[in-house]
N, C-alpha and C positions, 0 to 999 in steps of 0.2 A: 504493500500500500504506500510505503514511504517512497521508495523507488517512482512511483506511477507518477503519484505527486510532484516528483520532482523531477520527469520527467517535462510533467504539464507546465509549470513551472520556467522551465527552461525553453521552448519552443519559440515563446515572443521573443525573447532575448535573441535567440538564433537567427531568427526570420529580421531583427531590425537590425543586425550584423551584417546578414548579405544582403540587404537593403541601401545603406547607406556606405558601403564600399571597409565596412569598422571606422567610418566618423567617429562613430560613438562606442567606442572602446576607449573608455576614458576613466580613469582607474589610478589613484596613489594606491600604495602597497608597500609594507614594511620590507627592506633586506634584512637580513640576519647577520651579524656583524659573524664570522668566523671563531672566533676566542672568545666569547658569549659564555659567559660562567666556567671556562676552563682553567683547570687547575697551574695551568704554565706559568712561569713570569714572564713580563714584558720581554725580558735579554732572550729567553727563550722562546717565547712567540715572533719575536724579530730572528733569531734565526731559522727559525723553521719557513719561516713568508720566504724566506729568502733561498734558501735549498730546494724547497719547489719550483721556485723560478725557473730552476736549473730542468726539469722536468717540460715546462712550458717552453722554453728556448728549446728545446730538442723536437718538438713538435712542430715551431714556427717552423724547423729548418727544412722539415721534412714536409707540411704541404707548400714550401717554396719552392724546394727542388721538385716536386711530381709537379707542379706549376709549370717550372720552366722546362719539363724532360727530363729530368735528371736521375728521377725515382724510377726505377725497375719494373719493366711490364707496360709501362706507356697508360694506357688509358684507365690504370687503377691497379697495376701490382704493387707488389710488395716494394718498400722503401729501408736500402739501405744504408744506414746512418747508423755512426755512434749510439750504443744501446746508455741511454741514459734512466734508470730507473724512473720509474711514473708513481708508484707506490704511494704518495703524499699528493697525487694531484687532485684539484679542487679541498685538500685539506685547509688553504689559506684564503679561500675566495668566499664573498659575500654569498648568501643564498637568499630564493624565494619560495617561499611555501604556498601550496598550489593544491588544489581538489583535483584528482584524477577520477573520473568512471563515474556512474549513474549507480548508487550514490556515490557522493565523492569522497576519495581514499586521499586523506591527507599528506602528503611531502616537499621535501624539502629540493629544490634543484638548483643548482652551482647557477649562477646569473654569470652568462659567459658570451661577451661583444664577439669574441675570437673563432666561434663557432658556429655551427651549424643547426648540427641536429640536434635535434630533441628526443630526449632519451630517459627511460627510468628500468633501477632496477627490477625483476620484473620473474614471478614466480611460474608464469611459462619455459621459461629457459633455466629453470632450475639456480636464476640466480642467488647471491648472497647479502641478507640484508646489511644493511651497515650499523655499525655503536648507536647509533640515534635515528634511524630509519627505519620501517620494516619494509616487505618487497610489496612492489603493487600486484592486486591478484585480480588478472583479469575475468575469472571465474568468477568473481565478484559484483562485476560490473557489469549491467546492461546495454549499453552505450557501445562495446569492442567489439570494433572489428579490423581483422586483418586486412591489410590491401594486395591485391594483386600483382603480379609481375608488369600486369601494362598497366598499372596505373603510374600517374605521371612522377610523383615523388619516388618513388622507384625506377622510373625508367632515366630521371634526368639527375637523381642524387649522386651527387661525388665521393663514393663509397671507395676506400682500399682494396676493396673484393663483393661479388654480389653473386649468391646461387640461387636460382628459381626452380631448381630442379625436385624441390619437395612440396606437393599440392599447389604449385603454382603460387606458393607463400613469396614473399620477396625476403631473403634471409641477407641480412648484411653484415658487413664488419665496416669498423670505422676506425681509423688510427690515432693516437694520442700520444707523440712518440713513439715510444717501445711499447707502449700499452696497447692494449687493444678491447674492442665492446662489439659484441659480436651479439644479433638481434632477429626479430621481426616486427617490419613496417606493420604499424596498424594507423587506426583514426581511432578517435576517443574524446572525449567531453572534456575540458580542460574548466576549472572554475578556479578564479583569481579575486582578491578580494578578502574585506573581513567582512567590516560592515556594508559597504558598497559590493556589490557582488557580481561580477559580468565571467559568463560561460561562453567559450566556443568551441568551434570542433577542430583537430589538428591532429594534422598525421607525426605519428612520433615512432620511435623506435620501442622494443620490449624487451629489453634482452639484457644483458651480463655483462660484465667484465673479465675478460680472458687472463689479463698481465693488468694489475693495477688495484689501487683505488681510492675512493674519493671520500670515505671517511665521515664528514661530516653532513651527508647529503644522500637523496637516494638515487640522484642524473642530473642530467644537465640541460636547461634551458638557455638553446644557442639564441644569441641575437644580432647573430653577421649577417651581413647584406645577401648571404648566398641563398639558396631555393628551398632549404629545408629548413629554414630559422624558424620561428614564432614570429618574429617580424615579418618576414616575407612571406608567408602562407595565409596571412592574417591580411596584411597588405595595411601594416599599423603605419599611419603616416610620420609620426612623430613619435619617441620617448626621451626621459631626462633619467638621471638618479643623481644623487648625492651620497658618496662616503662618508660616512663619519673614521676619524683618526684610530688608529688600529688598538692604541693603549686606551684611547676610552671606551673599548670594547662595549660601545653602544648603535642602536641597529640607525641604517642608514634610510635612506628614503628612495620611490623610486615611481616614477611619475608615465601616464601614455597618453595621447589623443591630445585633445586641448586642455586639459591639468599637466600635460608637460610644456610649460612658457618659462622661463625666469622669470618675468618680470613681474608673476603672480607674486613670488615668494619674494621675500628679504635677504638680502644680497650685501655682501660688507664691501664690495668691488664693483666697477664696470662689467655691464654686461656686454664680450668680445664675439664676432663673430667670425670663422674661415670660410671657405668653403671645399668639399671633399673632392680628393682627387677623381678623376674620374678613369686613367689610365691604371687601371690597379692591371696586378702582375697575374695572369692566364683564367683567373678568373675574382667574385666576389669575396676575396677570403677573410677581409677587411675592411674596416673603415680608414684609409689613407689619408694622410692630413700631408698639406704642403709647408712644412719647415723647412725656413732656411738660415737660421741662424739661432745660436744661443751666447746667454752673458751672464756672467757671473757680477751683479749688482750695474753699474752703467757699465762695466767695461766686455766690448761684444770680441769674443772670441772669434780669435783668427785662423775662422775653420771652411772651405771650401764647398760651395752649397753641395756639390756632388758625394762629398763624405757621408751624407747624412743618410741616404739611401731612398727608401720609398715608408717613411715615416708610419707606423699607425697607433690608434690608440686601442686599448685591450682590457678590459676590465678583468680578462684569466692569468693574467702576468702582472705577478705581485708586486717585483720592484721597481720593474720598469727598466731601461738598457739603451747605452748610445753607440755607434758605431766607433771602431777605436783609436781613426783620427779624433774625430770630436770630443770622448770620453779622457785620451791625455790631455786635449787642450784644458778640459771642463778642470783634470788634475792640477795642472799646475797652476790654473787661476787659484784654485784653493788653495793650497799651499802659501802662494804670495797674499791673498787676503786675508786668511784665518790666522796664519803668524802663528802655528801651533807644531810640535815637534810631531815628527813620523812616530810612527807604531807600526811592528810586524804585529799582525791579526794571527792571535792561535787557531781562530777559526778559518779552514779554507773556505769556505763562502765567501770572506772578504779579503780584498787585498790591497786595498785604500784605506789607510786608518788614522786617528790621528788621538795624541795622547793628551787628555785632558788632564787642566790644573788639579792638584792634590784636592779633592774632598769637592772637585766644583762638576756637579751635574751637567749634561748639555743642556738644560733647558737654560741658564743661568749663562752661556756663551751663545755671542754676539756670531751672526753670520749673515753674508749678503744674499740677497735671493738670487735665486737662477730665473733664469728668463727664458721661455721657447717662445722665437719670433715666428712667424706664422704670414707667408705671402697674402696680400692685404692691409696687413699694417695691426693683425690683434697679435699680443701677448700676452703669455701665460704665464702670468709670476708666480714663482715656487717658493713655498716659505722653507725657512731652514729644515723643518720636519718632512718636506715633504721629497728633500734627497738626501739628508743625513739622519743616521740614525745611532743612539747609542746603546752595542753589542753586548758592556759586559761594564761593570763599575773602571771610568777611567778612560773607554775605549770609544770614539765617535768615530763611524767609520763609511764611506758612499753607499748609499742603497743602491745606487745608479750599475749594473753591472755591463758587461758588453758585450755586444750582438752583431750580424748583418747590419741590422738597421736600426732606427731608432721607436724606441717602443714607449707609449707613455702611458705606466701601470699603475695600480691599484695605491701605491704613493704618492705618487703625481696627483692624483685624483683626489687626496683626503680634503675636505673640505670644500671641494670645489663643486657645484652644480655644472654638470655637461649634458648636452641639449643632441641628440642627433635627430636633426629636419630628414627624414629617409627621403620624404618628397622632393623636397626643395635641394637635396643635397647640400645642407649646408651643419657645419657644427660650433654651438655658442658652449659658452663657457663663461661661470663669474662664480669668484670666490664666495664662500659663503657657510654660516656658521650648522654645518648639516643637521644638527639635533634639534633647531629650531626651528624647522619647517615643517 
């Protein structure tokens, strides 16, 4: 009876969704800060954000290379690269908590710009719940159903391998680095919301994690420009979110439709706006932003716009990362400004450290902000928190690590309201006190 109801329930909602193109998918919704009541300390929770990184940069590297060719099999084999453990991925990333299935089975999914598919663990494939997840059970739910091999998100998804050879089921694997999540495509009722509550229907994955996991969460809700996002399938013109800072382990904000604006909310900065590249590399795998230059307080590093690469922003890359022209220039600006002695890092996660005065916190030391200039003329000014971090009592050391390209993660981001216009291709940004919105 409860099921039926809420079926009935859910139909207007559906019908004024494919109606109005999802206008009206307009929805705030709490993130879930990551370290949320965990026992870790801060020096410890900064190093773990940060060893995951390392798991996400092995994945950047890997759909960049099957992007350009490089990955083995061509049009979706196997990708060879450095096996860098994934074990800890989505451990350090924001989540959203989501109703799955008619009725709805509550969980939690990794909030991830870098991705695609959408996916949960999933007691068809005999998956494994996680510490604070149980698995979705499609048995459960009236709403499942599997999709077929000709349907379109199966025919056009960018999958590392795809077998259709059992009932016609579209079985997939998907790659995350050395990890892997091996599935089947279904459709299913998705409900967002607490007290505001908006359902749609979305084809998602069902399945498992082969080499991996993610810990705090029970899948992931991709939200990259590509064909199997929640953005793109939904056809959501706009969303915002706001981090909140990683030590005040308080949940962030995260906005769709027309509740995602700046200018609703209270802003301690300029509201900047870019606009997104539109040459991105073999296909949707990002959002690409056009930098061309950084500075450390006024003084603009003397760094080659070509160094910088094909810039993005990633809300599954926790530290964030510059290419390694750019990242020694970014070094020795610091060094000459901060006026602070070197430190070797016991930790190999960092290798830029710097030794702080006897008994004196980093919050209590002076540093200039970093700057990402941004073709157009906005800037993104980065408070001292939000590329230094300090590891261990004494030790302040770059979150910023180094990559291909330039990446602007999950610390870049604390505190800042980021806007991506899908429509209009454009993305705004302005600082802003996230726990007050």
């Amino acid at each position: 009876m409860a099921s039926s109801a809420f079926v009935l329930l859910l139909v207007p909602i559906l019908a004024s969704l494919a109606a109005t193109g999802n206008a009206s998918f307009d929805l705030r919704a709490e993130l879930n800060h990551p370290y949320a009541g965990s026992p870790l300390s801060n020096y410890e929770m900064v190093r773990e954000a940060t060893s995951t990184s390392k798991a996400r940069r092995a994945w950047n590297a890997a759909r960049l290379a099957k992007a350009c060719g490089r990955g083995g099999g061509g049009g979706g084999g196997a990708i060879s690269l450095p096996d860098v453990p994934v074990t800890s991925l989505g451990k350090s990333i924001y989540t959203l908590t989501v109703g799955i299935g008619t009725p709805p089975q509550q969980h939690k999914l990794v909030h991830d710009t870098g991705s695609d598919l959408v996916w949960i663990q999933c007691k068809l494939l005999n998956g494994t719940a996680t510490p604070t997840d149980p698995l979705y059970d499609p048995d459960k739910s009236s709403s499942f159903a599997a999709i077929p091999c000709v349907g379109r998100l199966c025919r056009e998804g960018e999958f590392e391998a795809k077998d259709c050879s059992s009932s016609n089921k579209c079985v997939y694997t998907y790659a995350y680095g050395s990890g892997r999540t091996v599935g089947v495509l279904a459709s299913e009722i998705f409900t967002f919301g607490v007290q505001h509550k908006v359902a749609a229907s979305l084809g998602f994955g069902c399945g498992t994690f082969l080499n991996g996991d993610i810990f705090n969460a029970s899948g992931f809700l991709g939200l990259s420009p590509d064909k199997l996002s929640f953005v793109s399938q939904l056809k959501i013109p706009r969303f915002s979110y706001c981090l909140t800072p990683y030590t005040d382990r308080k949940s962030g904000r995260m906005f769709f439709g027309a509740m995602a604006d700046l200018s609703k909310y209270r802003t301690t900065g300029p509201i900047q706006t870019t606009s997104f590249l539109n040459d991105r590399i073999g296909s949707n795998l990002y959002y690409y932003l056009p930098l061309i230059g950084v500075s450390v307080g006024t003084k603009r590093l003397n760094v080659p716009l070509s160094s910088f690469g094909s810039t993005f922003v990633d809300s599954g890359y926790t530290t964030g990362a510059l290419p390694a022209t750019a990242r020694d220039a970014l070094k020795k600006a610091l060094v000459d400004s901060l006026k602070l002695p070197r430190r070797n890092s016991s930790d190999p996660d960092y290798d830029f450290c710097f030794q702080l005065p006897h008994g004196v916190p980093m919050t209590a030391v002076q540093a200039p902000p970093l700057v990402y200039h941004f073709d157009g003329g906005a800037a993104m000014v980065l408070a001292r928190d939000n590329y230094l971090v300090e590891v261990s009592p004494g030790e302040m050391c770059l979150v910023i690590g180094e990559d291909q390209q330039a990446v602007i993660g999950n610390y870049q981001q604390q505190n800042m309201h980021v806007l991506f216009d899908v429509q209009n291709q454009k993305f705004s940004f302005a600082p802003t006190q996230c726990d007050q919105i």
